[in-house]
MOPAC internal coordinates of N, CA, C and O (Angstrom, degrees):
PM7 1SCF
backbone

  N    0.0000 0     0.00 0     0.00 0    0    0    0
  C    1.4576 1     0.00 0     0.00 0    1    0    0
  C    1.5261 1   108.35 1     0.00 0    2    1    0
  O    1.2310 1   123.90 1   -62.60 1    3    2    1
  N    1.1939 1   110.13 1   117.40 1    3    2    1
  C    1.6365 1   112.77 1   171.07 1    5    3    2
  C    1.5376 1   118.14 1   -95.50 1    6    5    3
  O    1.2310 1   107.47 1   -53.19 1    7    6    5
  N    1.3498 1   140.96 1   126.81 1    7    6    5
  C    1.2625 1   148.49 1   156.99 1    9    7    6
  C    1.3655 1   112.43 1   -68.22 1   10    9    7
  O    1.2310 1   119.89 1   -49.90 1   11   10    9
  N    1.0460 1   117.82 1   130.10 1   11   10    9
  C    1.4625 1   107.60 1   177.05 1   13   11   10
  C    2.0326 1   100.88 1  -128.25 1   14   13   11
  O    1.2310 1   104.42 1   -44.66 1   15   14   13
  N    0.9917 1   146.37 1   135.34 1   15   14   13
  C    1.4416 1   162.10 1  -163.10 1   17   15   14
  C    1.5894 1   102.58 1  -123.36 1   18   17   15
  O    1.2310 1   123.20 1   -73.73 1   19   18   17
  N    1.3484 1   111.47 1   106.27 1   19   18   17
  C    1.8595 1    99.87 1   175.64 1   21   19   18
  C    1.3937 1    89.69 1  -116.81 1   22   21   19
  O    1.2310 1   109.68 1   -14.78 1   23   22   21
  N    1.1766 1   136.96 1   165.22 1   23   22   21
  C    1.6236 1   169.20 1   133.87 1   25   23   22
  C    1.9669 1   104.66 1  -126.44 1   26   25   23
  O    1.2310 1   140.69 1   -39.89 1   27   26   25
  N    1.7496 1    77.46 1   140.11 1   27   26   25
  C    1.1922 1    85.96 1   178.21 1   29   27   26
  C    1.8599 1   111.84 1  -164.80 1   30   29   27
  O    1.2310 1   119.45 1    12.60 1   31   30   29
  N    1.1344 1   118.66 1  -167.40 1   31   30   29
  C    1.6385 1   114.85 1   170.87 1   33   31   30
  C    1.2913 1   115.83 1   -83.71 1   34   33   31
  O    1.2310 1   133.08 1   -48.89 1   35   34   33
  N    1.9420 1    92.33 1   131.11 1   35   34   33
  C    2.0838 1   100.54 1  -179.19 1   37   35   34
  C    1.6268 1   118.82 1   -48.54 1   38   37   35
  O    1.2310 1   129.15 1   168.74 1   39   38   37
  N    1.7078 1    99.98 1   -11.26 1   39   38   37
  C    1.2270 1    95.20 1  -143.14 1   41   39   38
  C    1.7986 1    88.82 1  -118.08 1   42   41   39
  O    1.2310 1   108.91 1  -150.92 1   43   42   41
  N    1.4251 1   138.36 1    29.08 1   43   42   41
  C    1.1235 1   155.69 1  -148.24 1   45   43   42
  C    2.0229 1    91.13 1  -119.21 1   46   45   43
  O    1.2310 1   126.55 1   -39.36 1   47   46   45
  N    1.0710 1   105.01 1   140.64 1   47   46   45
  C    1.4919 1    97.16 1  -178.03 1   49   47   46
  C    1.8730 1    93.92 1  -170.81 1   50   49   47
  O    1.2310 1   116.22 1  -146.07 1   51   50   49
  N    1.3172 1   124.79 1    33.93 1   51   50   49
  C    1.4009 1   118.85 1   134.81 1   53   51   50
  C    1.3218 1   144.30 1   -86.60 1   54   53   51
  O    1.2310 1   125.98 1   -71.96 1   55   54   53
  N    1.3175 1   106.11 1   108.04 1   55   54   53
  C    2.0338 1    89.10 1  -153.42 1   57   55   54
  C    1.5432 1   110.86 1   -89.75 1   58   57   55
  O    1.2310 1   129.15 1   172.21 1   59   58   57
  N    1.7152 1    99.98 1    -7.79 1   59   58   57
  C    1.4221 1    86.02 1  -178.77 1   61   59   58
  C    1.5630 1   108.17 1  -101.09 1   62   61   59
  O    1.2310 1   114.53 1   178.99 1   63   62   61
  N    1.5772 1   127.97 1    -1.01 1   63   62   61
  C    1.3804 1   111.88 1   140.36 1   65   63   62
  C    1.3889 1   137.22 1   -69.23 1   66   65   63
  O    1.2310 1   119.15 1   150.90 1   67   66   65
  N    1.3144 1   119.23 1   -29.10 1   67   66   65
  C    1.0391 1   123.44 1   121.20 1   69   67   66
  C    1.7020 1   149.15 1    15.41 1   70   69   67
  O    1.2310 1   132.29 1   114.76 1   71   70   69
  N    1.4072 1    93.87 1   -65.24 1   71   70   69
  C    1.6909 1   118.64 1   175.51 1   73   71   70
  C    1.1674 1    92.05 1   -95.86 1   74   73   71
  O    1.2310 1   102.85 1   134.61 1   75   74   73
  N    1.4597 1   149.06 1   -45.39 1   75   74   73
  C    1.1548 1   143.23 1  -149.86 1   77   75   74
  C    1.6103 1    99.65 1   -97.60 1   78   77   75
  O    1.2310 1   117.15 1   175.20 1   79   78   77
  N    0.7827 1   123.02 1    -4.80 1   79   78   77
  C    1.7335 1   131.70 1   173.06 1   81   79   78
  C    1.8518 1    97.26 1   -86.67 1   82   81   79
  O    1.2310 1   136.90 1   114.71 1   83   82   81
  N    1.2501 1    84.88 1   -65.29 1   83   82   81
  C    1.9529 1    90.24 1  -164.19 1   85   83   82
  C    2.2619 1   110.40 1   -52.62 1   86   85   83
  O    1.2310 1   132.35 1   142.32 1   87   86   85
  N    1.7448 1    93.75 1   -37.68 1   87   86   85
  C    1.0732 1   101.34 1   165.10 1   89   87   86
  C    1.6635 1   130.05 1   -41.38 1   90   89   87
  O    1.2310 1   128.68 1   115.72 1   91   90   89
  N    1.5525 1   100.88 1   -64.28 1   91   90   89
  C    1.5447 1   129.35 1   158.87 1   93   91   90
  C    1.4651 1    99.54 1   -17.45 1   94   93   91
  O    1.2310 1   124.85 1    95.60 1   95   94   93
  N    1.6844 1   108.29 1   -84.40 1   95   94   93
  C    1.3684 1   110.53 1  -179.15 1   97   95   94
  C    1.1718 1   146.12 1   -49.85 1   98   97   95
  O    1.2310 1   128.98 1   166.20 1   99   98   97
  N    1.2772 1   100.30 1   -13.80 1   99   98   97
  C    1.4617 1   109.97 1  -164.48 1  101   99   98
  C    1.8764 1   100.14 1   -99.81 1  102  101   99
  O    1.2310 1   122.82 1   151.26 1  103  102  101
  N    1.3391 1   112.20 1   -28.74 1  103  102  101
  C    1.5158 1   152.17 1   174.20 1  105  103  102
  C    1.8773 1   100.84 1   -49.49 1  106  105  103
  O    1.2310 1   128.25 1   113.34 1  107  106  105
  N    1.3718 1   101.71 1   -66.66 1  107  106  105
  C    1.5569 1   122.36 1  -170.97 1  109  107  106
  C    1.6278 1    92.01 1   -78.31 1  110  109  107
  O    1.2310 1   111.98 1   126.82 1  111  110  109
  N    1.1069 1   132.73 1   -53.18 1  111  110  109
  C    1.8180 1   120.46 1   159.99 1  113  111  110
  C    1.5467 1   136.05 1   -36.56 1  114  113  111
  O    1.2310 1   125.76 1   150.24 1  115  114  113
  N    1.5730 1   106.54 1   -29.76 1  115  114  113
  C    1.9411 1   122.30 1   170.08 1  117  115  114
  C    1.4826 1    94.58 1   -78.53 1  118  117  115
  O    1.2310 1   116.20 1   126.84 1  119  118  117
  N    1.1599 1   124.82 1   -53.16 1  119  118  117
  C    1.8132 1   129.09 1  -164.69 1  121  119  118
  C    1.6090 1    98.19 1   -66.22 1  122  121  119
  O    1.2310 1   115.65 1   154.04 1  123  122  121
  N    1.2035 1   125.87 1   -25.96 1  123  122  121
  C    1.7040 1   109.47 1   162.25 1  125  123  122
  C    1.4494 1   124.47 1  -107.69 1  126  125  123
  O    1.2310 1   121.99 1  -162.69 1  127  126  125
  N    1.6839 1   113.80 1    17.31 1  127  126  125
  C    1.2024 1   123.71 1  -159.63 1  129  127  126
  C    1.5334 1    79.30 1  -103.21 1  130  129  127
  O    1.2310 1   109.94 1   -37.97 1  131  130  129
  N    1.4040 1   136.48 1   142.03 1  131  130  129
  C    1.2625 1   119.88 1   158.87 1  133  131  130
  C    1.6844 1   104.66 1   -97.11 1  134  133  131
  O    1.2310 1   126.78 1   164.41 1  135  134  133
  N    1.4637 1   104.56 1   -15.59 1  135  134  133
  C    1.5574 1   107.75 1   170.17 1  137  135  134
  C    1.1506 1   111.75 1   -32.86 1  138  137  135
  O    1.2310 1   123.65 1   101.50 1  139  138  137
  N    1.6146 1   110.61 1   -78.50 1  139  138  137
  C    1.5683 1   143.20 1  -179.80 1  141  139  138
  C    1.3683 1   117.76 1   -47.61 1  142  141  139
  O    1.2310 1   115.76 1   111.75 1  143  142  141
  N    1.0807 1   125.66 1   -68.25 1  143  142  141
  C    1.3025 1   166.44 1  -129.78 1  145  143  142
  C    1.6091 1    90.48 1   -44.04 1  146  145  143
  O    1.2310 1   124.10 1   118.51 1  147  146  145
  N    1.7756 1   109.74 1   -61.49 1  147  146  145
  C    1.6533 1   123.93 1   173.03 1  149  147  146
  C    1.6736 1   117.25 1   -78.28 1  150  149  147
  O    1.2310 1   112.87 1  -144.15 1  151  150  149
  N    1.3583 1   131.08 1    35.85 1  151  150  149
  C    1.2291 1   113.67 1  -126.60 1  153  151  150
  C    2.0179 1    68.55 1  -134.52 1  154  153  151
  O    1.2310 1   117.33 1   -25.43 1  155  154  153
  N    1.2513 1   122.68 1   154.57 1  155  154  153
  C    1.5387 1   102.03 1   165.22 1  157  155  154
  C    1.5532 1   115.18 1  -112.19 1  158  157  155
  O    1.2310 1   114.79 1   -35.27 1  159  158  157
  N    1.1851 1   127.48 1   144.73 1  159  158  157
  C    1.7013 1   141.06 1  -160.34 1  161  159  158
  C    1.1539 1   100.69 1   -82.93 1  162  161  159
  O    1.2310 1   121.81 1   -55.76 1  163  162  161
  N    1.5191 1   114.15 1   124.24 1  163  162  161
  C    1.2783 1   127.74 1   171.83 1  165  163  162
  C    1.7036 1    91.25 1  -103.60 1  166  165  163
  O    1.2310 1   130.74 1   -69.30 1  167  166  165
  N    1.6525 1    96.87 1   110.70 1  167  166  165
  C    2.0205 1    76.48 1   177.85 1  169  167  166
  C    1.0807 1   106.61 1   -95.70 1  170  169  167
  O    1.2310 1   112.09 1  -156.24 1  171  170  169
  N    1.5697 1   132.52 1    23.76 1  171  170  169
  C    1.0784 1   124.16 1   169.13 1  173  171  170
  C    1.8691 1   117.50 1   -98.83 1  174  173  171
  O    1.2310 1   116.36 1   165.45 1  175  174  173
  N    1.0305 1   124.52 1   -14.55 1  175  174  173
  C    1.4789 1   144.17 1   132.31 1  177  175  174
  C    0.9874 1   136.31 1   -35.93 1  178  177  175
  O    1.2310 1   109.86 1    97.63 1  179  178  177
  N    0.7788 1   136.63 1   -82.37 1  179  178  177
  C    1.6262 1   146.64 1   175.76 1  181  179  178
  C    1.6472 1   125.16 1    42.61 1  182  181  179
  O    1.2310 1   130.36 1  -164.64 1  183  182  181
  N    1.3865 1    97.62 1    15.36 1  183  182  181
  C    1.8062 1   103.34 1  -171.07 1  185  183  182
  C    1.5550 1   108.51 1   -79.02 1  186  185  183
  O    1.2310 1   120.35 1  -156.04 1  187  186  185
  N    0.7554 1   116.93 1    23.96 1  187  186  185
  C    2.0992 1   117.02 1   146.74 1  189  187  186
  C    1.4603 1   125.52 1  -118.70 1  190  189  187
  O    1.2310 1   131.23 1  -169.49 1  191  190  189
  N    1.4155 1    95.93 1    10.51 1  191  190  189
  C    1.8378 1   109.49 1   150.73 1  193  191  190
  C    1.7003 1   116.08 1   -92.53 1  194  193  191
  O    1.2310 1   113.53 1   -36.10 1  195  194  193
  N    0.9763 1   129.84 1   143.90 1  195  194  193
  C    1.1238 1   136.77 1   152.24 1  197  195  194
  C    1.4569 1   125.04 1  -123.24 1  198  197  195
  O    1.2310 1   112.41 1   -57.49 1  199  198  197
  N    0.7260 1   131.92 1   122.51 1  199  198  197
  C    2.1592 1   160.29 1  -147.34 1  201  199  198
  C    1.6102 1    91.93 1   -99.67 1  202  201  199
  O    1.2310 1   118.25 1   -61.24 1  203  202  201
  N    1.4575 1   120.93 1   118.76 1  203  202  201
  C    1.0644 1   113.78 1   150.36 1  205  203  202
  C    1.4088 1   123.66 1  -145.65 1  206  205  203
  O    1.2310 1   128.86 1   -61.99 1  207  206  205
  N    1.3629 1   100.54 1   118.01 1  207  206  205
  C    1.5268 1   121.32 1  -176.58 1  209  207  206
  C    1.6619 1   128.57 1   -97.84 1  210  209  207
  O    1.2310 1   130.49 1     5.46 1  211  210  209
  N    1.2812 1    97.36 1  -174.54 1  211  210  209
  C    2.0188 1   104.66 1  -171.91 1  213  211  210
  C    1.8142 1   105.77 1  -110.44 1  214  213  211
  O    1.2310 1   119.89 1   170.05 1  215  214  213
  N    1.4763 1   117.82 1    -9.95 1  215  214  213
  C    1.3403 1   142.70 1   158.68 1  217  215  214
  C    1.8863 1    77.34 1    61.84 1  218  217  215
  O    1.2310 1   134.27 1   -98.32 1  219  218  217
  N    1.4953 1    90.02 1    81.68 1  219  218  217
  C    2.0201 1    96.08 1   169.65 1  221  219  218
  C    2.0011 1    79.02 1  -117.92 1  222  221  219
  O    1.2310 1   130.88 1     2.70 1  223  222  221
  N    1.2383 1    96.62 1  -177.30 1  223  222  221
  C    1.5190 1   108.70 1   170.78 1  225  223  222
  C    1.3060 1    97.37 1   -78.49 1  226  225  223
  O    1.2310 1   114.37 1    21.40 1  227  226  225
  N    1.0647 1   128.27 1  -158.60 1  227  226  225
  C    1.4641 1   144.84 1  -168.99 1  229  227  226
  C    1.5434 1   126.52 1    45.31 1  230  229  227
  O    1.2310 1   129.07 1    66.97 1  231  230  229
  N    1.2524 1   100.12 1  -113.03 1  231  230  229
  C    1.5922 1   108.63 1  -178.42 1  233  231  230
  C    1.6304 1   105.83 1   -60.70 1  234  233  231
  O    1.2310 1   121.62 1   126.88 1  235  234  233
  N    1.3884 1   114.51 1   -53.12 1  235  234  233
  C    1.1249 1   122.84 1   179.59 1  237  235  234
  C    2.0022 1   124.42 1   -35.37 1  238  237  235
  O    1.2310 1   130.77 1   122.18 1  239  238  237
  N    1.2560 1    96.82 1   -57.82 1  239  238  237
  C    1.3759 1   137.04 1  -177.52 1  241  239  238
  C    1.8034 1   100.43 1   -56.08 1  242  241  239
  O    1.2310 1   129.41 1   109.38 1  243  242  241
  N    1.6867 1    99.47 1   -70.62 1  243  242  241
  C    1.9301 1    94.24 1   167.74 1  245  243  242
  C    1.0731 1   113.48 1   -46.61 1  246  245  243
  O    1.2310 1   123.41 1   117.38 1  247  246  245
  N    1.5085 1   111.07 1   -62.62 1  247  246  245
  C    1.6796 1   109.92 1  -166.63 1  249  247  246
  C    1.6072 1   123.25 1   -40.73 1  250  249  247
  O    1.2310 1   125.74 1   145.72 1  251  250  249
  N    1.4774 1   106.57 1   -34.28 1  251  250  249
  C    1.2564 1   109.71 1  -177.82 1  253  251  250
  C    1.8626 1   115.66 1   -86.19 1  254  253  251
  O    1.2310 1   124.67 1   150.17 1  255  254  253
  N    1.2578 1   108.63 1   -29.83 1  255  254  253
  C    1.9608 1   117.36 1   144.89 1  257  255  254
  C    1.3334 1   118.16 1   -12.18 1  258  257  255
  O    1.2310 1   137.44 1    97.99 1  259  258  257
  N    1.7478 1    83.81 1   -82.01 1  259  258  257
  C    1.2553 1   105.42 1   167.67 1  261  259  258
  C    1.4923 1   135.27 1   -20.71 1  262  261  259
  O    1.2310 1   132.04 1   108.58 1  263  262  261
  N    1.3910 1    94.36 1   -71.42 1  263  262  261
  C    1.4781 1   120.25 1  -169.40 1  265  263  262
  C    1.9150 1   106.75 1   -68.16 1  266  265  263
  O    1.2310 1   126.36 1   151.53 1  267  266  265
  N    1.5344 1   105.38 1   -28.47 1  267  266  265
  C    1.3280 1   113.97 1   175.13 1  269  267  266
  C    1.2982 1   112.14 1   -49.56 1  270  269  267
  O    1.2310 1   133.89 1   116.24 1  271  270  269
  N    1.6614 1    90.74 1   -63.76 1  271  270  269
  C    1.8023 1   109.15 1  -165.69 1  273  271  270
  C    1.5058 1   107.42 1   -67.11 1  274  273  271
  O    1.2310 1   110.41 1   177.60 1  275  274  273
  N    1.6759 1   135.62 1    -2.40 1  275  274  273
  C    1.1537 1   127.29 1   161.48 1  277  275  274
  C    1.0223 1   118.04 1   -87.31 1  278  277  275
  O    1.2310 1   106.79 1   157.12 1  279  278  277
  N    1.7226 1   142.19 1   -22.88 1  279  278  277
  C    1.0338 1   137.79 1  -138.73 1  281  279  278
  C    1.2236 1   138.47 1    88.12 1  282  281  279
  O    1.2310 1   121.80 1  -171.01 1  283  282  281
  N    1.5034 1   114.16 1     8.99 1  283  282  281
  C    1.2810 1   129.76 1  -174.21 1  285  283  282
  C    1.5271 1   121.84 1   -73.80 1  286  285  283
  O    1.2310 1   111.99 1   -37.84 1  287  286  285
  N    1.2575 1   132.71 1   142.16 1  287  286  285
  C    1.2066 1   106.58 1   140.23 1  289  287  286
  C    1.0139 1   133.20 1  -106.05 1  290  289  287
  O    1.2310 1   127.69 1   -13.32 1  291  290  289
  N    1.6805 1   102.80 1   166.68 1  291  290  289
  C    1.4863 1   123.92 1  -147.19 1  293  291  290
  C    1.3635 1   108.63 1  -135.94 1  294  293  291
  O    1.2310 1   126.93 1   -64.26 1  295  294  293
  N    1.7346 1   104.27 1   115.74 1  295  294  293
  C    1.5402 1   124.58 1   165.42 1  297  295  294
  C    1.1545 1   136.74 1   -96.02 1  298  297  295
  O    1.2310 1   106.98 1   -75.75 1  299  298  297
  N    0.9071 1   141.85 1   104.25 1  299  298  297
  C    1.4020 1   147.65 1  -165.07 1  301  299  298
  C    1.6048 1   114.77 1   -97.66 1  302  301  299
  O    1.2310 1   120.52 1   -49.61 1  303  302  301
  N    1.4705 1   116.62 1   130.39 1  303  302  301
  C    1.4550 1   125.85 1   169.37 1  305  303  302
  C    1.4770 1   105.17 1  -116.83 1  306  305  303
  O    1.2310 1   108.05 1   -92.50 1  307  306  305
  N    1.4649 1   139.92 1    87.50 1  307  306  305
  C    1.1353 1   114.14 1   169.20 1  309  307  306
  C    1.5157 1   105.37 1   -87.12 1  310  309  307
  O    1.2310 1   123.52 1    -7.54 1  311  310  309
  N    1.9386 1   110.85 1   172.46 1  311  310  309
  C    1.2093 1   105.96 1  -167.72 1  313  311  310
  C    1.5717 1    91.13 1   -91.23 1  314  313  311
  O    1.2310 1   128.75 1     2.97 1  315  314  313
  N    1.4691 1   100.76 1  -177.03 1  315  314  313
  C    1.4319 1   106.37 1   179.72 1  317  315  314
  C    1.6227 1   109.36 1  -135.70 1  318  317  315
  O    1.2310 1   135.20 1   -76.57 1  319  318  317
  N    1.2244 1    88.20 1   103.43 1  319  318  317
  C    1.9285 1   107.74 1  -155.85 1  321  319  318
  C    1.4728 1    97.30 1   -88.77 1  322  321  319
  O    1.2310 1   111.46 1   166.15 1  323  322  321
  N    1.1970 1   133.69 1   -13.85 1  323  322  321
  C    1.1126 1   105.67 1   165.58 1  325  323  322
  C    1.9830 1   126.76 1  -118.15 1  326  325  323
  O    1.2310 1   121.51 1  -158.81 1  327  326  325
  N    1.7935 1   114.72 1    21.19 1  327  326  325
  C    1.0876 1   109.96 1   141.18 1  329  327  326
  C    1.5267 1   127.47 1   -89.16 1  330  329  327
  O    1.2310 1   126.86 1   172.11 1  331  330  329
  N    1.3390 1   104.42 1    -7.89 1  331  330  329
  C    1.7469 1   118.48 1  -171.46 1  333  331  330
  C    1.6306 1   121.31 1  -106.35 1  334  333  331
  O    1.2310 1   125.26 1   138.13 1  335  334  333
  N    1.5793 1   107.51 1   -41.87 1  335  334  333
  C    1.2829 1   119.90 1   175.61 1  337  335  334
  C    1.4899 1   100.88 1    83.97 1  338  337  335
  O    1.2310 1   123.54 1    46.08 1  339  338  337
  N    1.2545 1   110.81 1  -133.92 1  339  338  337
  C    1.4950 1    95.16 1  -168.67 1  341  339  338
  C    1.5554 1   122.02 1  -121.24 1  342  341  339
  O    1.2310 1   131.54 1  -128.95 1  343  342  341
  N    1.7760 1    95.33 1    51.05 1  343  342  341
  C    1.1206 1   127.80 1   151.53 1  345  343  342
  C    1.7002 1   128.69 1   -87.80 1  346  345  343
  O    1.2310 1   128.63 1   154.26 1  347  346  345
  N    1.4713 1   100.97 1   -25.74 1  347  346  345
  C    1.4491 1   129.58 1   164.47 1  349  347  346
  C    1.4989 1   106.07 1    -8.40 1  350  349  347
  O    1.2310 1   125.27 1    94.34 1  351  350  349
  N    1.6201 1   107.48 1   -85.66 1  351  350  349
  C    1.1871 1   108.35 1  -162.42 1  353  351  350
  C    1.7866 1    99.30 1   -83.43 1  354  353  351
  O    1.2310 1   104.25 1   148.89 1  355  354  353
  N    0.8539 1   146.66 1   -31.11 1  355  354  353
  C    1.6913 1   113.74 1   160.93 1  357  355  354
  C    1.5987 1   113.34 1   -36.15 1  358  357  355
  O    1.2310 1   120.63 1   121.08 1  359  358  357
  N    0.7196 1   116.39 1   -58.92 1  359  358  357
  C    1.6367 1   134.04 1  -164.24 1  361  359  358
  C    1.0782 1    97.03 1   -65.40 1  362  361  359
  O    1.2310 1   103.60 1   132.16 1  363  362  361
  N    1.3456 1   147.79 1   -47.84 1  363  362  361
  C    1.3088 1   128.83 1   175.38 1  365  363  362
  C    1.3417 1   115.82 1   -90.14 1  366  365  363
  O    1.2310 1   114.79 1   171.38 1  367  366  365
  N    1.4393 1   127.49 1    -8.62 1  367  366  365
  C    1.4902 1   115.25 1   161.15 1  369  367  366
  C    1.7946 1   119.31 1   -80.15 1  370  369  367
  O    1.2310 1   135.24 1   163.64 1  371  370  369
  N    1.4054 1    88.11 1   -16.36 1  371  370  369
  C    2.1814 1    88.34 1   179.78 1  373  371  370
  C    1.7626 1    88.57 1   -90.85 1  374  373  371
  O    1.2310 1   104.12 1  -167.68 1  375  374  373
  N    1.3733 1   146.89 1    12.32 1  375  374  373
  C    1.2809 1   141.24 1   140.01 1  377  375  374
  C    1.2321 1   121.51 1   -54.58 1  378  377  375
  O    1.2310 1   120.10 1   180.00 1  379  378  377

C-alpha cells in the first residue's frame, strides 16, 4: 500500500501534469517495491494507492481527480479556517 500526500499551489490548474507527477510517484514506489516491481500497471486501477490531500482548489483539487479517475483512494483534511483562523492550515498539516 502506498500513501501518497500532495500539497501544492491554489492557483495551479494543469491536471495533466498533474497526473503525470502522481504517475511518477507512484512509478518510483514499484522500482523499490520488489512486490510490484514485476507486476504490470493497470493505470486505470490504482486501488493500493491512497491520495491524501488538504482539499484547497488547485493542485489539491486535481490531484484528487486524478486519484478518482484511477481508482485511488482519497482522503481529505481540509483546514478549518474559521474555528482556527489562520492557524488552520498549520493545524491541519501537523494532522
Amino acid at each position: 500500500m502506498l500513501r501518497l500526500v500532495v500539497t501544492g499551489s491554489r492557483d495551479f490548474k494543469n491536471k495533466s501534469l498533474v497526473r503525470q507527477w502522481i504517475f511518477e510517484a507512484v512509478d518510483e514506489f514499484r522500482a523499490t517495491s520488489k512486490e510490484l516491481l514485476y507486476r504490470p500497471v493497470d493505470w486505470t486501477v490504482l486501488s493500493h494507492v491512497t491520495l491524501i490531500h488538504g482539499r484547497a482548489r488547485g493542485f489539491d483539487s486535481l490531484a484528487a481527480e486524478v486519484a478518482r479517475d484511477c481508482g485511488m483512494i482519497v482522503h481529505d483534511f481540509p483546514a478549518d479556517w474559521n474555528a482556527l483562523d489562520s492557524a488552520a492550515g498549520h493545524s491541519r498539516n501537523w494532522e
